[in-house]
C-alpha positions in Angstrom: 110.9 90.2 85.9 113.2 92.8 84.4 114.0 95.9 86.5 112.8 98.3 84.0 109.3 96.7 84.1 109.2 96.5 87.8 110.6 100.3 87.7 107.7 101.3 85.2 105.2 99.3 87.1 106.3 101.4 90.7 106.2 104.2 88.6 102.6 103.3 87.4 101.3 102.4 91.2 103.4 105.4 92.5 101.5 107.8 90.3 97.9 106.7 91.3 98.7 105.3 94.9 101.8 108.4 96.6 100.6 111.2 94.0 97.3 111.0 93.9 96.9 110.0 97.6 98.5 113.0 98.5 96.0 115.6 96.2 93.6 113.5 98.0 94.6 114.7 101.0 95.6 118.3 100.2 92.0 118.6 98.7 89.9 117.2 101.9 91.7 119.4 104.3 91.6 122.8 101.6 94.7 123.2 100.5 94.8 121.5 96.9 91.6 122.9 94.5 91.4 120.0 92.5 90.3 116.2 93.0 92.0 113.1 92.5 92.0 111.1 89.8 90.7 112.6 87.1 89.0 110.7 84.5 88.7 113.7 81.8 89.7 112.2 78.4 93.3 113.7 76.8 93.8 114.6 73.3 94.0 112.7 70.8 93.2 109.5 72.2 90.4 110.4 75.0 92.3 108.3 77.5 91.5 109.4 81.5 94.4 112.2 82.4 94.9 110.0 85.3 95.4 107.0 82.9 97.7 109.5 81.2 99.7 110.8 84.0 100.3 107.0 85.5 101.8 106.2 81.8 104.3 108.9 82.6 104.6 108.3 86.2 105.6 104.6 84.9 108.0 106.4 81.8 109.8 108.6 85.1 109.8 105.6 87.1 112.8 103.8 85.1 114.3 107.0 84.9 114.3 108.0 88.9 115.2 103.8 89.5 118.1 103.6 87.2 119.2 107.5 89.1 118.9 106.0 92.5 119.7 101.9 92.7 123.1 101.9 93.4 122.5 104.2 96.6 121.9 103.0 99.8 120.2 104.2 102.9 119.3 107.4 103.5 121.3 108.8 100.4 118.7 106.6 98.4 115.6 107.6 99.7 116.3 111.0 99.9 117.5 111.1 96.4 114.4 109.3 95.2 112.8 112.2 96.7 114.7 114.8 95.5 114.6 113.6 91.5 111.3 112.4 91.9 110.5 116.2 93.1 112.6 118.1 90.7 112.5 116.4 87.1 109.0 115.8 86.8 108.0 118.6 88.1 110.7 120.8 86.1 109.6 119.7 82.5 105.7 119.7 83.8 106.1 123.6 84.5 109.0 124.2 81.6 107.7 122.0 78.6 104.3 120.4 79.4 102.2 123.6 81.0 103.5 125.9 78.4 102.2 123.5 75.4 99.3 122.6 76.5 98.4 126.8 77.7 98.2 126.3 81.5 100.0 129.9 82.9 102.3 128.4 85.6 101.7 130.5 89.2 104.6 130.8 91.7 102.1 128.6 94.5 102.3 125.5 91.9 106.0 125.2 92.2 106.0 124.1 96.1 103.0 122.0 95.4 104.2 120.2 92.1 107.8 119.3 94.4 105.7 118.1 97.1 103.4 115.9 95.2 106.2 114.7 93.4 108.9 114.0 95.9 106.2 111.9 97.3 105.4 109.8 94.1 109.4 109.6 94.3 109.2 108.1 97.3 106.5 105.7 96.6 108.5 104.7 93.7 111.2 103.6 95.5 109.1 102.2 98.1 107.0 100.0 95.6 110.4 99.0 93.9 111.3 97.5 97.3 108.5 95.8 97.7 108.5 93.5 94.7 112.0 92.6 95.6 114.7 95.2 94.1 117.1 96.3 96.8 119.0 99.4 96.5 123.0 98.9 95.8 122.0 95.6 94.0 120.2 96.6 90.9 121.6 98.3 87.6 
C-alpha cells in the first residue's frame, strides 16, 4: 500500500481513536464540556462532524507523515507531537472558527494543542503499526 494512503488512513483512525479518546476522557472526569463523537450533520452535505473531522484528520495525516518520516527516535515522536499540536490546531482557531462564527476563548488554545498533539501521536503510532518505519519512508 502506498504511504500516503497508509498516512491518510492513521490520520483517519488517529482522529476517532487518540482525539476523540482523549475528549472522552477530558469529558468523564469534567474538564472538556462536550462529548465525543459527534454525529451532528455539517453543511452542505449532512455528513456526521465526526465523519468530517476524521476526513481531515486523514487530509493532516499525510501532511504531519511526510513532516516527520525521515526522523528517528525521540526527535520523531516528539515532532509528530508538536506538528500534530500546532498546525491543526492553528488554522482550526485562525481559518476554520472564524468562518464558521465560533468566537475563539484563550482556554481553547491549551486544549486544541493537547487534543491534537495526541492525535499526532496516534498518527505516528498507527503509521508504525501497519509497517512504516521512521528514517525509511519518503
Amino acid at each position: 500500500m502506498k504511504v500516503h494512503i497508509k498516512a491518510f488512513i492513521s490520520g483517519f483512525f488517529a482522529t476517532l481513536i487518540f482525539h476523540q479518546g482523549l475528549i472522552g476522557l477530558l469529558y468523564l472526569v469534567g474538564i472538556f464540556p462536550f462529548t465525543p463523537f459527534n454525529m451532528t450533520a455539517t453543511e452542505p452535505l449532512g455528513i456526521p462532524a465526526v465523519v468530517s473531522l476524521a476526513f481531515f484528520g486523514g487530509l493532516w495525516g499525510i501532511l504531519i507523515w511526510k513532516l516527520v518520516c525521515k526522523d528517528t527516535g525521540a526527535k520523531h515522536w516528539l515532532k509528530s507531537i508538536v506538528f500534530g499540536a500546532i498546525g491543526p490546531s492553528a488554522v482550526a482557531f485562525l481559518v476554520v472558527f472564524p468562518l464558521k462564527g465560533i468566537p475563539v476563548q484563550i482556554v481553547m488554545v491549551p486544549v486544541g494543542l493537547v487534543l491534537n498533539g495526541a492525535w499526532g501521536f496516534g498518527n505516528s503510532l498507527l503509521m508504525r503499526m501497519m509497517g512504516e518505519k521512521p528514517g525509511l519512508s519518503n
